[in-house]
N, CA, C and O atoms as a Tinker XYZ file with bonds, in Angstrom:
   508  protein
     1  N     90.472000   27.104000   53.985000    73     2
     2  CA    90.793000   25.838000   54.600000    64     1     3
     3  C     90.061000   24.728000   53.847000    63     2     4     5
     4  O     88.967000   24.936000   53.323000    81     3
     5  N     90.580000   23.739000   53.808000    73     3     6
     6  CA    90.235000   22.544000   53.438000    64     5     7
     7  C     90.355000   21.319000   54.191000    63     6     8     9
     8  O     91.306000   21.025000   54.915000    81     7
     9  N     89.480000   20.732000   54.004000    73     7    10
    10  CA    89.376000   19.259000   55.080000    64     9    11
    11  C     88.673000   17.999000   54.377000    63    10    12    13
    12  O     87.466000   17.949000   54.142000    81    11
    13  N     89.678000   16.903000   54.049000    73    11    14
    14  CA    88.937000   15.796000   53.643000    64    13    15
    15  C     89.284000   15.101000   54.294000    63    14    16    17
    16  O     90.321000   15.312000   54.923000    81    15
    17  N     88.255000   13.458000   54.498000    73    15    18
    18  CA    88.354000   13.070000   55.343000    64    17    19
    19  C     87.472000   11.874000   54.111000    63    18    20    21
    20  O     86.329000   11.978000   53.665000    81    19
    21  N     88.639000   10.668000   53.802000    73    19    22
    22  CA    89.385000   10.143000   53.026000    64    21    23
    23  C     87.781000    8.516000   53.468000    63    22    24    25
    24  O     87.233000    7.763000   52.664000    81    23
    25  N     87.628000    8.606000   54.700000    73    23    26
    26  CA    86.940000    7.201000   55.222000    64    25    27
    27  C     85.157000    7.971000   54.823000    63    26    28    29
    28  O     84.272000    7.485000   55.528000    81    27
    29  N     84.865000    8.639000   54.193000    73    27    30
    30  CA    83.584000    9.061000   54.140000    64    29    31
    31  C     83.192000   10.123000   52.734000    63    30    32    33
    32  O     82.138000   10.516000   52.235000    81    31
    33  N     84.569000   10.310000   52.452000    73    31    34
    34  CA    84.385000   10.842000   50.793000    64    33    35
    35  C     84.264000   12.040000   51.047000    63    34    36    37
    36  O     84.510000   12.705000   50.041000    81    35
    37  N     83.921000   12.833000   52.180000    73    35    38
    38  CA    83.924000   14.245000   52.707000    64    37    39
    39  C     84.559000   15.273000   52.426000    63    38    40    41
    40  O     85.699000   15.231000   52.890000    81    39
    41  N     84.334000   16.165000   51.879000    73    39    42
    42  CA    85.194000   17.531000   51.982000    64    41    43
    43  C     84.575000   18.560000   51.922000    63    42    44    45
    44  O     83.741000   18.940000   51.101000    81    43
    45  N     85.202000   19.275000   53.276000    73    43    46
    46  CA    84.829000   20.708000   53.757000    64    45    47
    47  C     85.735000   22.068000   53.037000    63    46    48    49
    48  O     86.960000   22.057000   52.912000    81    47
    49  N     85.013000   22.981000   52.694000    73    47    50
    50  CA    86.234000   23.782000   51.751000    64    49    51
    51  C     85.347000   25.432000   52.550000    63    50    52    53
    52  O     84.127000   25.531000   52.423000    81    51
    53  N     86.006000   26.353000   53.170000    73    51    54
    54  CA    85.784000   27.465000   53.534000    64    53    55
    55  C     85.200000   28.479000   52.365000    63    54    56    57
    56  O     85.885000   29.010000   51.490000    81    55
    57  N     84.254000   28.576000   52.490000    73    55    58
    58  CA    83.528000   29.552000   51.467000    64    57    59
    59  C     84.734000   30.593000   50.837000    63    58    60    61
    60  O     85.620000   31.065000   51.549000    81    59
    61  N     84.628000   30.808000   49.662000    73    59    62
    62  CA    85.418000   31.514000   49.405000    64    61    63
    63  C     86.683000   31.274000   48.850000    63    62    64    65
    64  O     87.374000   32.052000   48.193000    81    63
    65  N     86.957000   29.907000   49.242000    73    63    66
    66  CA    88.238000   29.557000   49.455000    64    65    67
    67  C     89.046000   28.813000   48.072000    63    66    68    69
    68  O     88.281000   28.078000   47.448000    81    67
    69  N     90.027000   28.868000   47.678000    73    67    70
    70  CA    90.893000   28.175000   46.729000    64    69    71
    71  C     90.927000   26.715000   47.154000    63    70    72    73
    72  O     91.281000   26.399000   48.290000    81    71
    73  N     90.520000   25.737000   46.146000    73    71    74
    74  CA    91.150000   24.216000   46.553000    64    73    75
    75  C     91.617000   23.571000   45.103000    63    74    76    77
    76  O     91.129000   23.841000   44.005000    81    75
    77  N     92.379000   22.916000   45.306000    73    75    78
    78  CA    93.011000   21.575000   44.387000    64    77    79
    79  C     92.744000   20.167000   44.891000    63    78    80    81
    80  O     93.345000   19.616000   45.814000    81    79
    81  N     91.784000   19.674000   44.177000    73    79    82
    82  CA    91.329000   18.234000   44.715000    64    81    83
    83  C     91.801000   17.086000   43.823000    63    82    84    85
    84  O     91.623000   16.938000   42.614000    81    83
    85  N     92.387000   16.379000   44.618000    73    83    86
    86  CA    93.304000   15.096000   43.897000    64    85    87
    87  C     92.670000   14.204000   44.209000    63    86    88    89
    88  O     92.897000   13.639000   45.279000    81    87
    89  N     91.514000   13.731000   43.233000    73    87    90
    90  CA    91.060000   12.268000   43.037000    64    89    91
    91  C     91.564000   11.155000   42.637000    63    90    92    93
    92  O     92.155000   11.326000   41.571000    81    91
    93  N     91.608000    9.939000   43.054000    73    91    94
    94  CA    92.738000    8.930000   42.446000    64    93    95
    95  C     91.343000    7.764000   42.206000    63    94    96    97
    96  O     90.340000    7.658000   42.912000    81    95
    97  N     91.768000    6.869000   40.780000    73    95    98
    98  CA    90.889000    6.795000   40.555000    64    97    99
    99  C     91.397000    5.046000   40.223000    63    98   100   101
   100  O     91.499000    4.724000   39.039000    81    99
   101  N     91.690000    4.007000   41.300000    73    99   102
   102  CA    92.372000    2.687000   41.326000    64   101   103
   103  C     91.487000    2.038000   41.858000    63   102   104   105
   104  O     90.652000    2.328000   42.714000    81   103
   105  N     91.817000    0.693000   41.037000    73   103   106
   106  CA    90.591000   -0.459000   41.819000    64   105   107
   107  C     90.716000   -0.808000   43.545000    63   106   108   109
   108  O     91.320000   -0.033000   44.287000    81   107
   109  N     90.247000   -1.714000   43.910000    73   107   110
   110  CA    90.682000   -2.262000   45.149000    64   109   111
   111  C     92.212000   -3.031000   44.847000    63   110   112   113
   112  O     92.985000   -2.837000   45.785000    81   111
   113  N     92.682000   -3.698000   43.949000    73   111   114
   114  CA    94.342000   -4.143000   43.990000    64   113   115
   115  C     95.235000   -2.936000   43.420000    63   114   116   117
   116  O     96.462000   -3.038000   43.436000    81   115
   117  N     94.666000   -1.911000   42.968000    73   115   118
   118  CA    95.955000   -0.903000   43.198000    64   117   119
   119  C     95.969000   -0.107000   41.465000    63   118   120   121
   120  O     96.440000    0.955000   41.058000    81   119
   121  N     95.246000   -1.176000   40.823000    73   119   122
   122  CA    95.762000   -1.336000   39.653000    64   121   123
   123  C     94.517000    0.259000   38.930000    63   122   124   125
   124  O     93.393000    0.344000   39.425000    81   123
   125  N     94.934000    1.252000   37.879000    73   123   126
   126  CA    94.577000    2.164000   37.417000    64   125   127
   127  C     92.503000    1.574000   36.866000    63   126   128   129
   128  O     92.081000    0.600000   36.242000    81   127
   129  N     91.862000    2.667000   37.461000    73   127   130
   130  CA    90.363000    1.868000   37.098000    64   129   131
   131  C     90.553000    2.198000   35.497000    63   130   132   133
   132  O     90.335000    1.338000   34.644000    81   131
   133  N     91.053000    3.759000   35.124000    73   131   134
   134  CA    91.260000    3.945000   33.467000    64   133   135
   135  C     91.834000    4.807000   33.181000    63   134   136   137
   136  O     91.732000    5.961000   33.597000    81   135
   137  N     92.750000    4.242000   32.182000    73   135   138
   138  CA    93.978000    5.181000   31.605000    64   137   139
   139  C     93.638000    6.563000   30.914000    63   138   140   141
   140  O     93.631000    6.576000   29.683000    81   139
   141  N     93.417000    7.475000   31.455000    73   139   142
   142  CA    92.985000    8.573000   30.465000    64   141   143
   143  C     93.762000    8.692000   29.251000    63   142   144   145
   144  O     94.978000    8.615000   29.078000    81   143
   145  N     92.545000    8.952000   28.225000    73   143   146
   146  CA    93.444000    9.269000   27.168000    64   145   147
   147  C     92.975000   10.677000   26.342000    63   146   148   149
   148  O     91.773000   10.944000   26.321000    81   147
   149  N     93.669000   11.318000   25.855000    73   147   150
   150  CA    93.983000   12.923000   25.609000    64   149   151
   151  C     92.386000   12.709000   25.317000    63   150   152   153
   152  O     91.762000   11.680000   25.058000    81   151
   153  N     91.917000   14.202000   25.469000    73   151   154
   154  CA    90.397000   14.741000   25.529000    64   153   155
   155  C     89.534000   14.037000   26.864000    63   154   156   157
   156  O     88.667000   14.757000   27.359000    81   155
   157  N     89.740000   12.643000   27.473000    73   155   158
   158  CA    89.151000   12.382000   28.626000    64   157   159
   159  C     88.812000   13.501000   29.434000    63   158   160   161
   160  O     89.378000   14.592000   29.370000    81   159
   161  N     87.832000   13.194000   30.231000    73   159   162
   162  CA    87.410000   14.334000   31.348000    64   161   163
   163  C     87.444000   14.028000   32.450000    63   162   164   165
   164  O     87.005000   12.882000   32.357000    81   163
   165  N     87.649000   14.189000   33.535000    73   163   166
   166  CA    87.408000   14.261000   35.069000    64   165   167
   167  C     86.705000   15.286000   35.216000    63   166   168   169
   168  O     87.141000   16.415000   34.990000    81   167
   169  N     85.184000   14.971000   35.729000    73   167   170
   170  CA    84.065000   16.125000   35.919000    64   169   171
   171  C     83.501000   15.601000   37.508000    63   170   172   173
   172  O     82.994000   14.512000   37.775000    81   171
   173  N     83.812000   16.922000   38.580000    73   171   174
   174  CA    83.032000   16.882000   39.540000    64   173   175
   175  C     81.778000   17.621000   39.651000    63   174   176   177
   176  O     81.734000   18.851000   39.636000    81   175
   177  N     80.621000   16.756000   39.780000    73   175   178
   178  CA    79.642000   18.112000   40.254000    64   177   179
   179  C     79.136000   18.027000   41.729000    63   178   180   181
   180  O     79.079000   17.023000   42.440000    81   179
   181  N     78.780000   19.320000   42.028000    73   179   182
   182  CA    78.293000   19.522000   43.619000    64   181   183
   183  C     76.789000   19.959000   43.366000    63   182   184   185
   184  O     76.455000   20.875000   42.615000    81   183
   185  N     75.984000   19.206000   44.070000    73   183   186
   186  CA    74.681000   19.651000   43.901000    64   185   187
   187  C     73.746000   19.755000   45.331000    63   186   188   189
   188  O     74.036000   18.970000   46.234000    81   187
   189  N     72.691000   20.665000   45.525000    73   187   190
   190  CA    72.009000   20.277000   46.567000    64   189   191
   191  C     70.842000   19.762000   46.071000    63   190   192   193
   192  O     70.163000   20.294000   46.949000    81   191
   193  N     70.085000   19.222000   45.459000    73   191   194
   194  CA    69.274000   18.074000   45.006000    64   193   195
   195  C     69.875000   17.321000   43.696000    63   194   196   197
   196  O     70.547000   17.793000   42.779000    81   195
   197  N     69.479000   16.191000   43.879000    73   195   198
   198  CA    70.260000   15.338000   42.559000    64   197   199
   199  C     69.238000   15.494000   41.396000    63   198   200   201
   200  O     68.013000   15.433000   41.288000    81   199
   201  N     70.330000   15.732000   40.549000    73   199   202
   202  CA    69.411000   16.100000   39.354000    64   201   203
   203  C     70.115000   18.096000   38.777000    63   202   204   205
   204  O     70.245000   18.786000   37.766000    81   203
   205  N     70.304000   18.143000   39.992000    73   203   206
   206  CA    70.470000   19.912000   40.174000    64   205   207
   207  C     71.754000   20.179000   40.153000    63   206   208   209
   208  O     71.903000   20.759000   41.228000    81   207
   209  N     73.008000   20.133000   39.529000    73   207   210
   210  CA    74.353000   20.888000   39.973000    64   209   211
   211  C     74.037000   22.087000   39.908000    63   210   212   213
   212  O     73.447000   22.782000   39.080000    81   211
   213  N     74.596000   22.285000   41.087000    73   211   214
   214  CA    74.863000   23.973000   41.365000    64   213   215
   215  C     76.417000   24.291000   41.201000    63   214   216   217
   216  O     76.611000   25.507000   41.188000    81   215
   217  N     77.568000   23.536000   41.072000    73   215   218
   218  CA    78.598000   23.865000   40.433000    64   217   219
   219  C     79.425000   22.301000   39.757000    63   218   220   221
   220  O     79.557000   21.276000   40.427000    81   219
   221  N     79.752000   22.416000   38.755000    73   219   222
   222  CA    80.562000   21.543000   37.679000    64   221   223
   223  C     81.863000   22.517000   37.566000    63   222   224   225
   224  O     82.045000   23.715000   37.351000    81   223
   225  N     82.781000   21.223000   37.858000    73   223   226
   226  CA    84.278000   21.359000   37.361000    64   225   227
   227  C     84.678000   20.526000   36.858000    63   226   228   229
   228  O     84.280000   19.458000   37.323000    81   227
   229  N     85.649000   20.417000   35.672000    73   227   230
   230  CA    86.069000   19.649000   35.088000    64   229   231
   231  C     87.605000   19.493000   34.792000    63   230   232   233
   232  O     88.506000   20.128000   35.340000    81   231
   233  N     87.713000   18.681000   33.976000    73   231   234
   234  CA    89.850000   18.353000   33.959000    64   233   235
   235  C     89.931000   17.366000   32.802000    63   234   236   237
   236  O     89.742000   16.154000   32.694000    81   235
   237  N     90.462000   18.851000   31.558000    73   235   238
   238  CA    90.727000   17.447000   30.652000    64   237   239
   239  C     92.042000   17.076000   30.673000    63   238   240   241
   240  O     92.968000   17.631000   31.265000    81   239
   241  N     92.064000   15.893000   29.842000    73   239   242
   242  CA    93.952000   15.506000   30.146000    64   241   243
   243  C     94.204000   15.720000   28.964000    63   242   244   245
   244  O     93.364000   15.356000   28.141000    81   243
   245  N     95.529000   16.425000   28.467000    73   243   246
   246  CA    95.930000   16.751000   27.391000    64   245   247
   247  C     97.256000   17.108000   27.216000    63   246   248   249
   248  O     98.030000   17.806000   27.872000    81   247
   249  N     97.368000   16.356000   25.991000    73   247   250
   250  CA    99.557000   15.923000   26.049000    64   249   251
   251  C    100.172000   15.540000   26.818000    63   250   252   253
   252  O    101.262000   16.068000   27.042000    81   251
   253  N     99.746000   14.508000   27.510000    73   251   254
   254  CA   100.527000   13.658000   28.307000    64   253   255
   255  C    100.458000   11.696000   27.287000    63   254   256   257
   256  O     99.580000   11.150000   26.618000    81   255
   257  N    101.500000   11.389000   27.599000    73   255   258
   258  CA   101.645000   10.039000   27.163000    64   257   259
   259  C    100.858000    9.282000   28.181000    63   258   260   261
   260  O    100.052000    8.453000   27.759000    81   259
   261  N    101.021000    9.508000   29.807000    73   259   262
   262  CA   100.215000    8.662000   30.817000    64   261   263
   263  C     99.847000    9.504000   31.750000    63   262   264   265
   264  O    100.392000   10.578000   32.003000    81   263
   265  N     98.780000    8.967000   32.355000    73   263   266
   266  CA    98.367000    9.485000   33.223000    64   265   267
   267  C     98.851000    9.873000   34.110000    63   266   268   269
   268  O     99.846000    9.184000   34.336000    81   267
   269  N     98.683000   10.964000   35.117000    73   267   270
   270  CA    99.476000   11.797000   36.366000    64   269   271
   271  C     98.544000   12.046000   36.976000    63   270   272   273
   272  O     97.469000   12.084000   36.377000    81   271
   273  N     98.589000   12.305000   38.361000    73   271   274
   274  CA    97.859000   12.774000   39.867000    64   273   275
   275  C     97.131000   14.446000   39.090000    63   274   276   277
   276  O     96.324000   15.200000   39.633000    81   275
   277  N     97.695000   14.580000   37.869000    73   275   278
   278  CA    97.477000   16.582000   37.481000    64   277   279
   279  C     96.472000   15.989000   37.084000    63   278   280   281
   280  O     95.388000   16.478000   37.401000    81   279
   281  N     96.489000   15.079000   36.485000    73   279   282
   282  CA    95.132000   14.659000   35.332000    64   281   283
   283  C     93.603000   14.818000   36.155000    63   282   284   285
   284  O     92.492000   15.160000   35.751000    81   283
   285  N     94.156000   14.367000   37.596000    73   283   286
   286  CA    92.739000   13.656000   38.423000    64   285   287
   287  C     92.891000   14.646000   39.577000    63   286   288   289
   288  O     93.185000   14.245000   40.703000    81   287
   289  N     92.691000   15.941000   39.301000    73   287   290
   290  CA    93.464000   17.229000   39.796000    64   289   291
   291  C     91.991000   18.679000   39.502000    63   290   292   293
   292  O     91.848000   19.596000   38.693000    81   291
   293  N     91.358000   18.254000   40.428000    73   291   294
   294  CA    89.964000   19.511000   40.131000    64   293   295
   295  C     90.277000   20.987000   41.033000    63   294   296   297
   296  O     90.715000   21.050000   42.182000    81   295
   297  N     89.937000   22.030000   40.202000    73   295   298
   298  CA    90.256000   23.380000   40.699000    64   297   299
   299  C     89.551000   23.965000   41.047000    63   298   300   301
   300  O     89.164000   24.646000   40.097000    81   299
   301  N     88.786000   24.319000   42.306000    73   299   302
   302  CA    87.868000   25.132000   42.645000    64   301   303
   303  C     88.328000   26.630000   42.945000    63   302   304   305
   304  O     88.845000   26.659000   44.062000    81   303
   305  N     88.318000   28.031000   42.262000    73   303   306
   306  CA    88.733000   28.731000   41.887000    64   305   307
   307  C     88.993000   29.814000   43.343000    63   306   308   309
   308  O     88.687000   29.061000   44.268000    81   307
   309  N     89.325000   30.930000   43.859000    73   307   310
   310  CA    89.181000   31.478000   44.640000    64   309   311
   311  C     87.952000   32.331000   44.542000    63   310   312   313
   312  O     87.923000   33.162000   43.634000    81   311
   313  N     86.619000   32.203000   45.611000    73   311   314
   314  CA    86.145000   33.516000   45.304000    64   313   315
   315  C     85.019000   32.120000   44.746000    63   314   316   317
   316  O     83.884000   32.502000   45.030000    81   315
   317  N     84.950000   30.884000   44.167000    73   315   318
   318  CA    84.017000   30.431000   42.830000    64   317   319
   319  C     83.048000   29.778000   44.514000    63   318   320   321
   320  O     81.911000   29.644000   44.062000    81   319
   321  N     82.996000   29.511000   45.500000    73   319   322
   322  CA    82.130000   29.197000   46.295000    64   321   323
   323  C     81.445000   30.435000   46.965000    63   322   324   325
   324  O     80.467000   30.362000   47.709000    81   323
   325  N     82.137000   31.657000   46.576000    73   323   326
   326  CA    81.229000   32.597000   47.607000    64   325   327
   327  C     79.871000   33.314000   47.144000    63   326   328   329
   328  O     79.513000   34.469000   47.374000    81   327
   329  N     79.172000   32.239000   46.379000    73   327   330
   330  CA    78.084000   32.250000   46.388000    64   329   331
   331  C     77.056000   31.205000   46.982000    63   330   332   333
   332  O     75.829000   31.284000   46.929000    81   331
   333  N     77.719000   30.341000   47.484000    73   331   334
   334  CA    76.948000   29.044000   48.110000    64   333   335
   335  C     76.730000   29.573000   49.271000    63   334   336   337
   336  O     77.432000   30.370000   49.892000    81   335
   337  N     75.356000   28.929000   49.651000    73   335   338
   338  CA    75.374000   28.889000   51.154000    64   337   339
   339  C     76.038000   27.729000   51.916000    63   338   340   341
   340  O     76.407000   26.678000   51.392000    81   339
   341  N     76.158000   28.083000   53.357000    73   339   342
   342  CA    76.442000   27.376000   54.274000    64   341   343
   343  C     75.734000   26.217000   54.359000    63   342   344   345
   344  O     74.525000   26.165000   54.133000    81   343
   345  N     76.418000   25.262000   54.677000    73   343   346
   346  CA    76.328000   23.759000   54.427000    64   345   347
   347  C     76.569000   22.809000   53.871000    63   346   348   349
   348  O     77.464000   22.686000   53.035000    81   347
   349  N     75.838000   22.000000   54.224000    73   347   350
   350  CA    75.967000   19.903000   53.511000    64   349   351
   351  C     75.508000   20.372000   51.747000    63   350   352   353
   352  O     74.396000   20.565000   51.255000    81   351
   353  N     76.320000   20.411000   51.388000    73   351   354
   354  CA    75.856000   19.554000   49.200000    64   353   355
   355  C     76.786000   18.324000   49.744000    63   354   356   357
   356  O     77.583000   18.041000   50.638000    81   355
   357  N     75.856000   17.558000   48.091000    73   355   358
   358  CA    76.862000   16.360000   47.863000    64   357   359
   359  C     77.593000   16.560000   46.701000    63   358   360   361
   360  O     77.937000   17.656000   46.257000    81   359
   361  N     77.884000   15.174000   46.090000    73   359   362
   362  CA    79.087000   15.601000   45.105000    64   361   363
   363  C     79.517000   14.069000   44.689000    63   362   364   365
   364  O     79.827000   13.176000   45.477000    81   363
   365  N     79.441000   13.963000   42.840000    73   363   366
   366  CA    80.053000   12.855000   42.666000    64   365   367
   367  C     81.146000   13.550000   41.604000    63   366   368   369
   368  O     81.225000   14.710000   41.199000    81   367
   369  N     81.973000   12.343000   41.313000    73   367   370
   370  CA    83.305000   12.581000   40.293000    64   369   371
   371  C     83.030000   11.391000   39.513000    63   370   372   373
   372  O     82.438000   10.378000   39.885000    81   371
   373  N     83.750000   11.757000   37.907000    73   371   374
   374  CA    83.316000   11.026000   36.967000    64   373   375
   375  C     84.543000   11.171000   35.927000    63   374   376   377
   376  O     85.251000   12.158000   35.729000    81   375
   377  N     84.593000    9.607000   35.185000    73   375   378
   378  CA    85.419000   10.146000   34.040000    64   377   379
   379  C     84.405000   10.285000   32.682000    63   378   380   381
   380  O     83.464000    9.502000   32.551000    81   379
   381  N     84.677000   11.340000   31.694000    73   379   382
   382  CA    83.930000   11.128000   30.689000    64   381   383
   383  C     84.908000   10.988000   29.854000    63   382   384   385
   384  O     86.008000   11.418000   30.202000    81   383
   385  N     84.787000   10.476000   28.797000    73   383   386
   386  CA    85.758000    9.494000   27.647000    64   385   387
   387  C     85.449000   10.632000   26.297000    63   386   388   389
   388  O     84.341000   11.143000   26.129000    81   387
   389  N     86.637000   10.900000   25.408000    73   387   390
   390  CA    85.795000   11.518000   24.070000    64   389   391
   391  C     84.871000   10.930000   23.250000    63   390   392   393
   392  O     84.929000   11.297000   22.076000    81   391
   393  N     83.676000    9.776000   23.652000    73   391   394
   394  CA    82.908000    9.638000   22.945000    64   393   395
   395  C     81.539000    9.756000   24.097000    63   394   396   397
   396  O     80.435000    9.214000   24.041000    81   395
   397  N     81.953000   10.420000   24.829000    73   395   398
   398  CA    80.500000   10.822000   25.560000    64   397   399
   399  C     80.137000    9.483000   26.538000    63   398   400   401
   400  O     79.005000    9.484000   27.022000    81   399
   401  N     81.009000    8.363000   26.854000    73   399   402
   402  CA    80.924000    7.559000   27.636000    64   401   403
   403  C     81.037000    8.153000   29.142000    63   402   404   405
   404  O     82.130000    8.707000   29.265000    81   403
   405  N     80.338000    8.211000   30.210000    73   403   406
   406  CA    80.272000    8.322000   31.777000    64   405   407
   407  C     80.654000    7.294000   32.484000    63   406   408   409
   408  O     80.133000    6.233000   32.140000    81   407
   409  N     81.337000    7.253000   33.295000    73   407   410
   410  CA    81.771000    6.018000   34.827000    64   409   411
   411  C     81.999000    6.800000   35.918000    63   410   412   413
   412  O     83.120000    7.300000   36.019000    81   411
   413  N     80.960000    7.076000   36.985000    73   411   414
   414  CA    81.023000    7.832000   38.398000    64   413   415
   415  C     81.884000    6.692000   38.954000    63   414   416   417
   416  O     81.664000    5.483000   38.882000    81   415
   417  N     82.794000    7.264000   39.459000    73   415   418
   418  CA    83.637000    6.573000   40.503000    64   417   419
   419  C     83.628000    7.181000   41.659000    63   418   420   421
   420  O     84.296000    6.584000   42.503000    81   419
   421  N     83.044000    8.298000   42.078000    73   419   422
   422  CA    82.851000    8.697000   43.083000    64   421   423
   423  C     81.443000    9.119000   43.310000    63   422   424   425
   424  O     80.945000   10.076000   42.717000    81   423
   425  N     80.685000    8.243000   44.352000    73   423   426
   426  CA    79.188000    8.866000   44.269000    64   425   427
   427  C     78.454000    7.901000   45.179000    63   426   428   429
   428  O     79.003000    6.933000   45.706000    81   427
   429  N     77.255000    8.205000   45.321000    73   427   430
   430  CA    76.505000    7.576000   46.323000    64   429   431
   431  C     76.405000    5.775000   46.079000    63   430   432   433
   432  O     75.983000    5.144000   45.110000    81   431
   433  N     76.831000    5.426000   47.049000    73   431   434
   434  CA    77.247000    3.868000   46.782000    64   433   435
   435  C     76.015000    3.099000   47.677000    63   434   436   437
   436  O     76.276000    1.909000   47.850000    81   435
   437  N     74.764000    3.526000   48.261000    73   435   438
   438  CA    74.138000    2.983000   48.979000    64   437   439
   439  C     74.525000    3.146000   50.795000    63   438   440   441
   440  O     73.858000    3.049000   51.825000    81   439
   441  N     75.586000    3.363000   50.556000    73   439   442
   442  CA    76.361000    3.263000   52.333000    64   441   443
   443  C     76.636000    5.064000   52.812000    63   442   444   445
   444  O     76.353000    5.791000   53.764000    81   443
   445  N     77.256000    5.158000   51.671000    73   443   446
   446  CA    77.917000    6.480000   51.885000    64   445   447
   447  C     77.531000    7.299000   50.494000    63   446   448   449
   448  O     77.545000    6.786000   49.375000    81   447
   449  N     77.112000    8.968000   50.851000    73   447   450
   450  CA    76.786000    9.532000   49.676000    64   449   451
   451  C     77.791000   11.118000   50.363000    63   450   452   453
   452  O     77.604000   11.782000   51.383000    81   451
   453  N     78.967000   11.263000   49.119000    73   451   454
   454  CA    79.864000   12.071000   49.797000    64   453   455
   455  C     79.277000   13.368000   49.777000    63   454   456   457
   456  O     78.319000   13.675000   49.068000    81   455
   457  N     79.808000   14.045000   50.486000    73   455   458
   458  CA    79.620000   15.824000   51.341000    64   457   459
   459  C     80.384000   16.331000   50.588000    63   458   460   461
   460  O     81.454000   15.793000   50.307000    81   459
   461  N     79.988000   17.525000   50.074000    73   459   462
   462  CA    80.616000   18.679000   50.289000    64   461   463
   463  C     80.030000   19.634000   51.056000    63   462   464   465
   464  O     78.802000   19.704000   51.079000    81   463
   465  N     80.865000   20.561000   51.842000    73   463   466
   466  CA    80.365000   20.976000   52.862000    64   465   467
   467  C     80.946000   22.485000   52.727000    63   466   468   469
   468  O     82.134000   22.599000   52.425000    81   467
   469  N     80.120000   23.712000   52.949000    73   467   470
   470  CA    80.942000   24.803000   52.640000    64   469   471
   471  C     80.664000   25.621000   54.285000    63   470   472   473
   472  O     79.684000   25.843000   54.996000    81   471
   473  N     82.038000   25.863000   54.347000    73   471   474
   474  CA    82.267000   26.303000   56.096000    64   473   475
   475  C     82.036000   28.004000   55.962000    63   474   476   477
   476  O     82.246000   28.770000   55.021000    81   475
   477  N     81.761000   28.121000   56.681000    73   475   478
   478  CA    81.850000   29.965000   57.336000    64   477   479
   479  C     83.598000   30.388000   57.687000    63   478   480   481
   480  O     84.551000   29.972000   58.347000    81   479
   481  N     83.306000   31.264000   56.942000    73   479   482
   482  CA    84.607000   31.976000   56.627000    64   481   483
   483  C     84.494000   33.666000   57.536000    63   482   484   485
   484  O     83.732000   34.547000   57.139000    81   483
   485  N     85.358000   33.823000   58.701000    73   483   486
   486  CA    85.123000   34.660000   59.725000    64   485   487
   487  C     84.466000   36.065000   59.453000    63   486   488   489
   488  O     83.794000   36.655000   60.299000    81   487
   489  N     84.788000   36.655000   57.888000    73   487   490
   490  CA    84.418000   37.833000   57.684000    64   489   491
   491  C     83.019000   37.932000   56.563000    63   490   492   493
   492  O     82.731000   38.895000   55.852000    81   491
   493  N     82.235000   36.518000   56.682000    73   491   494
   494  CA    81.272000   36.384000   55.869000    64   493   495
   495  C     79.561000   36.624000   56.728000    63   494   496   497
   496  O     79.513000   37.186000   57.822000    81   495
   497  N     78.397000   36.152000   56.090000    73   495   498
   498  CA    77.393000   37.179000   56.544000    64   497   499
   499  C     76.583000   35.500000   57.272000    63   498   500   501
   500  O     77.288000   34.496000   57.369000    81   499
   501  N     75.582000   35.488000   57.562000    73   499   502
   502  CA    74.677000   34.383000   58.388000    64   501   503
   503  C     74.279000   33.143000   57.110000    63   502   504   505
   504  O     74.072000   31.945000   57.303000    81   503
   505  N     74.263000   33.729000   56.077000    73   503   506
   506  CA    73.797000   32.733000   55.193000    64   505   507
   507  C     74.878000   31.904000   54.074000    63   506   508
   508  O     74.437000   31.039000   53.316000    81   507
């Protein structure tokens, strides 16, 4: 199961579990924050202290003329959380550029610092 919850940057993903996360990555008027271009990256990491990822995923874009929703499209694998424990990590998203340039567009903004949250899955153990 999966659960985001769009007003707080939140997402809950069942240990264990398969997800496809569609980040969109537009200013406040609508308009694209940046055009990926072939080799760009979309890199999420989940960490429980900052400084610390405990898992990185990434998404390069490649052979496309423009950008698509696939581009900004992270895969958390089946099976790739059932080593986390139960609970609150956080988690920012980023584009990296092929010259090693970074822009978090998703990440602790002072107000809100987003969750990831890994749920108990019925046939799993206390931790």
């Amino acid at each position: 199961m999966v659960i985001i919850d769009q007003t707080n940057n939140s997402i809950s993903v069942t240990r264990g579990d398969y997800a496809a996360l569609v980040f969109s990555a537009y200013e406040d008027d609508g308009t694209t924050m940046h055009e990926l271009s072939n080799g760009d990256t979309v890199q999420m990491q989940i960490c429980k202290n900052y400084g610390t990822p405990v898992k990185t995923y990434t998404r390069t874009k490649t052979n496309s003329l423009s950008t698509t929703d696939d581009d900004y499209t992270i895969e958390i694998p089946t099976g790739d959380t059932k080593d986390l424990k139960f609970g609150d990590y956080f988690y920012d998203v980023s584009i990296v550029d092929t010259s090693g340039n970074v822009c978090t567009y998703i990440g602790d903004d002072g107000d809100i610092q987003p969750r990831f949250t890994v749920l108990k899955e019925a046939g799993g153990g206390d931790e």
